[in-house]
N, C-alpha and C positions, 0 to 999 in steps of 0.2 A: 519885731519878729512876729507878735501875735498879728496884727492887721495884715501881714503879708503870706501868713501861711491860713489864715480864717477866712480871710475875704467876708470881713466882718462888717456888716450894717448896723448902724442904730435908726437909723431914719425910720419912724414908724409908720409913715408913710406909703413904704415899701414894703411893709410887711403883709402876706398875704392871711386875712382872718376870717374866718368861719364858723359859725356861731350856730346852734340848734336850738328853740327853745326844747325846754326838759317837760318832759311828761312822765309822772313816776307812777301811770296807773294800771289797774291791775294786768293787762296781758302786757305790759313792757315790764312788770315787777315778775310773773311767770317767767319768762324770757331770760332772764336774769338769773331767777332759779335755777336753769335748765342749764347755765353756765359757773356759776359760781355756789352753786349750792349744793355741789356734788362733795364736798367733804363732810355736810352733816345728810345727806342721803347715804351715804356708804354706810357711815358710822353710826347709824339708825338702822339697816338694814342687817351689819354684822350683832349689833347687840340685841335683836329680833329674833336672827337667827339662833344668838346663843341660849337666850332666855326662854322667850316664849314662844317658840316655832315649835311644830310639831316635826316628827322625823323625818316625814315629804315636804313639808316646807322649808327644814334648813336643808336640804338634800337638793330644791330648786334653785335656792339662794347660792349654796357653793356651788351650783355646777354653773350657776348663769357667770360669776365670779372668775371660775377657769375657763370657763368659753371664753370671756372678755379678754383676760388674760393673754391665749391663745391665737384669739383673731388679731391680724392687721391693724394698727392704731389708724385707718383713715377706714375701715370696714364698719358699716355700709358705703358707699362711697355717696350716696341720696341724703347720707349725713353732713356732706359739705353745704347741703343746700338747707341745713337745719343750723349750721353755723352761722351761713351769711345772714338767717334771718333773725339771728339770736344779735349778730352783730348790729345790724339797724335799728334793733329795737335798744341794745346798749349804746346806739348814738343820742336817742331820745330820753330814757331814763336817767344816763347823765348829764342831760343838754351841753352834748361835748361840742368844746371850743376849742377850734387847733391856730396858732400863731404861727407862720412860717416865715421867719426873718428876710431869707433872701433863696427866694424859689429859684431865681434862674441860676444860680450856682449850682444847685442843686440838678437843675436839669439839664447844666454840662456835662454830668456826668451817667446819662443815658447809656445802657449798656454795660456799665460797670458796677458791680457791687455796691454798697453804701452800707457804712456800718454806722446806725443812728444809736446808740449809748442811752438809755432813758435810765433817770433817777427820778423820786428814790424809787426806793422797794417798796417799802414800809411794810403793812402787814400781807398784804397781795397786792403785785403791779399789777392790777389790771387795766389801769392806764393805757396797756398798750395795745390793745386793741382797736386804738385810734389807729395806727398802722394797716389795717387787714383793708388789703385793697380792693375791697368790696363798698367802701367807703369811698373811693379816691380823692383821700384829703392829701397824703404826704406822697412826693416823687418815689417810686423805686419799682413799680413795674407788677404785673401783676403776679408775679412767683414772692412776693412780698410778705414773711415771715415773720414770728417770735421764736428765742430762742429761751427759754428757761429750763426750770431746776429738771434733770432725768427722772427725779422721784413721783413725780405725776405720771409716766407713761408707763409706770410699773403699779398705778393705781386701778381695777378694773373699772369701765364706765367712765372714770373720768379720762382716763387717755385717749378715750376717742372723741370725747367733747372737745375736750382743749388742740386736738387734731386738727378735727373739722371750724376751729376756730383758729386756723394757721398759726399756728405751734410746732413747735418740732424739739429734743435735747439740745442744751445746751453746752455742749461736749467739743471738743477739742475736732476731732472729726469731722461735724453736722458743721461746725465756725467753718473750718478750710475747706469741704465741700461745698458749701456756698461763695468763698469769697473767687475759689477759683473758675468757680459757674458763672460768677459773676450774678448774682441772686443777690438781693438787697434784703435788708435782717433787721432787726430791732431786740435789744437785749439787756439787762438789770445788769453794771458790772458791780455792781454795790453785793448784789446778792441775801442770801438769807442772814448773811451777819450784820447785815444793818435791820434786821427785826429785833436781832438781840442787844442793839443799842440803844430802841428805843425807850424813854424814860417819859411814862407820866406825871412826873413829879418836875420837869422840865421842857412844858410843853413849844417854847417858843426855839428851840434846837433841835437844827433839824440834819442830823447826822448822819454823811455817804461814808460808806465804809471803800473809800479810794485807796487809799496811802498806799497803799500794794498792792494793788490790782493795775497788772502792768501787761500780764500776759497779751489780754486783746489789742493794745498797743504793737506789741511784738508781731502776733499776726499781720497785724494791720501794716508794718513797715515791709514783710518779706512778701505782701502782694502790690503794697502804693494803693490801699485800700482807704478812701476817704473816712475819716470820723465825725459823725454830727453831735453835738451835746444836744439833750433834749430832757425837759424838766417839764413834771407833770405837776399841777397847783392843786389842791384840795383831796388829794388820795389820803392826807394824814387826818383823823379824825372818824373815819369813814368807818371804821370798827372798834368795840371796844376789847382790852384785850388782857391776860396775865401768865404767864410762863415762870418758872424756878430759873433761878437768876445762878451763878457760877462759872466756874474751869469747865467744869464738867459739861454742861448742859451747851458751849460753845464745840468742846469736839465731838458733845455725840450729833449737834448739828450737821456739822463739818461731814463727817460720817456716813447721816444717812442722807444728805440734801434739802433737810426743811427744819425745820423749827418746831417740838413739839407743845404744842400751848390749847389755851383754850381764848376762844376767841367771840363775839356775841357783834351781832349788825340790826338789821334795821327788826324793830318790835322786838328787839331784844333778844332776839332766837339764838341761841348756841351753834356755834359752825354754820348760820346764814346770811343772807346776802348784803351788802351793804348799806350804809345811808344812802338816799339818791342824792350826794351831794353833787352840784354843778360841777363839771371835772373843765378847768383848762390845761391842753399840752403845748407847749412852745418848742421850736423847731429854733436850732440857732443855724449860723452861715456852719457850712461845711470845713473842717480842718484840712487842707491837703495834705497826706501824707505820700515823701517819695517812694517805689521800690527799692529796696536796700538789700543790697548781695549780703555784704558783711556788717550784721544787725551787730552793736556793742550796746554796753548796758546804760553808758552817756547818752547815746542818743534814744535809749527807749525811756529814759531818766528826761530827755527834753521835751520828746513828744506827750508825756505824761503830764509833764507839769502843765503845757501848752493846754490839753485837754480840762484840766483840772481848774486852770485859770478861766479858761472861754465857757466851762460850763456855771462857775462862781459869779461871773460878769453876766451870762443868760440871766440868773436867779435874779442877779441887783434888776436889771433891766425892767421887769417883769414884776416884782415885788409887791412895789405899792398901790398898782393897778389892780392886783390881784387880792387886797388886804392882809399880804404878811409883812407891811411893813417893820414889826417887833421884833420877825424874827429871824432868824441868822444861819449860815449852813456852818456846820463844822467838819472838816474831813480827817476822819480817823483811820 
């Protein structure tokens, strides 16, 4: 069943690979800032304002804040061209390597959505950035997407980075207005509760939070929307990190869409940027999925498991090439 609904290669031979070397110096590490460092610029600028601003300084701070707020998530639109170059320069700083198993499957499906699945999460995917087809390493056209958490475009300043960095919600809507566009997408189904699985005290487990996560399945059957598994190598490690552990701290995730924690990267900075660890993403053969008038819970139960095996079989593939041989996925 798997080989006939995957159109599955091992032959690596076949596989199409792409390689950068990594330059982690200072205007690619700038660059980087200007994308991923907006959650300790905010949080620098709110505690500024509370503390030590004077009453025109915190009065500039909150009104630039509800301006951001207010404006357009892709406004200025000169900002797309501040993404694309934020993007080139995150090709270089993580001398990203993309592995696409079996390209021409993929480019059968020209003109039709693509729904590429990237795991894990872990502390920010920002993995997927490999996708933004300003790059053109992976098939899907240049309307070519990320879809994540909503609680960033309700952040000022950064909703419009991560905009201009083709992003869009990850919502139930923003899914079906794409797939019926026929717009190809990239998106975490692991989500923010696989941060709260993660365990430093278990470093060689490396936990998708799948077991339930069925919904994009379900989508995926009521358009015949292709599934790609894709696994990102070396995002674990990339930040250091500690959160209050509980019931509690799982639904106020749940709640507000992200995970509250404190987190430290590269020189040790609190809410800054990452290690520049070499990043590879792997691209496995595409899942067909048919359109299904009458979706039942069996068959969204088959296509899951299907998903769930071809992304565990991506992982072995790829493994010891990549030096995780020790360690193991677990789906929870």
């Amino acid at each position: 069943m798997s080989s006939e609904k995957s159109g599955r290669s091992v032959d690596p031979s076949q596989w199409k690979i792409t390689d950068t070397q990594q330059d982690c110096g200072f205007i690619n590490s700038f660059a980087i800032t200007l994308w991923l460092g907006w959650n300790g610029i905010v949080l620098c600028l709110v505690l500024y304002a509370i503390f030590l601003a004077s009453n025109m300084e915190r009065a500039v701070v909150l009104g630039l804040m509800i301006l951001s707020l207010l404006m357009p998530p892709d406004f200025p639109a000169v900002g797309h061209k501040l993404g694309d170059w934020i993007t080139l320069r995150a090709e270089q700083y993580f001398g990203l390597k993309t592995i696409i198993e079996d390209e021409d499957s993929l480019l059968k499906y020209s003109g039709k959505a693509i729904i590429y699945a990237f795991s894990p999460h872990d502390m920010l995917p920002f993995g997927v950035f490999a996708f933004n087809p300003i790059l053109n390493r992976i098939p899907g056209g240049s309307t070519m997407h990320c879809l994540m958490t909503s609680a960033i475009f309700n952040i000022p300043f950064m909703k419009h980075v991560y905009t201009w960095m083709k992003a869009k919600p990850v919502d139930k809507k923003t899914f079906m207005a794409r797939l019926h566009k026929n717009k190809s997408f990239t998106f975490c189904p692991g989500g923010v509760q696989e941060v709260i699985l993660l365990d430093p005290q278990k470093p060689d487990d490396l936990v998708l939070f799948l077991q339930n996560r069925k919904g994009f399945i379900k989508l995926s059957l009521s358009t015949g929307s292709p599934i790609v598994p894709v696994f990102g190598f070396h995002l674990d490690g990339t930040f250091g990190y500690w959160f209050p552990r509980g019931a509690w701290i799982e639904r106020l995730s749940r709640a507000i869409g992200f995970l509250p924690l404190i987190y430290w990267g590269r020189f040790g900075i609190p809410f800054g940027i990452p290690h520049p660890k070499k990043l590879t993403i792997v691209v496995g053969p595409p899942i067909d999925v048919p359109k299904t008038d009458e979706i039942t819970n069996e068959k969204i139960d088959e296509y899951h498991k299907l998903f769930v095996d071809e992304l565990t079989k991506l992982f072995d593939r790829h493994k010891h090439r990549e030096g995780y041989g020790s360690k193991r996925l677990k789906i929870a």
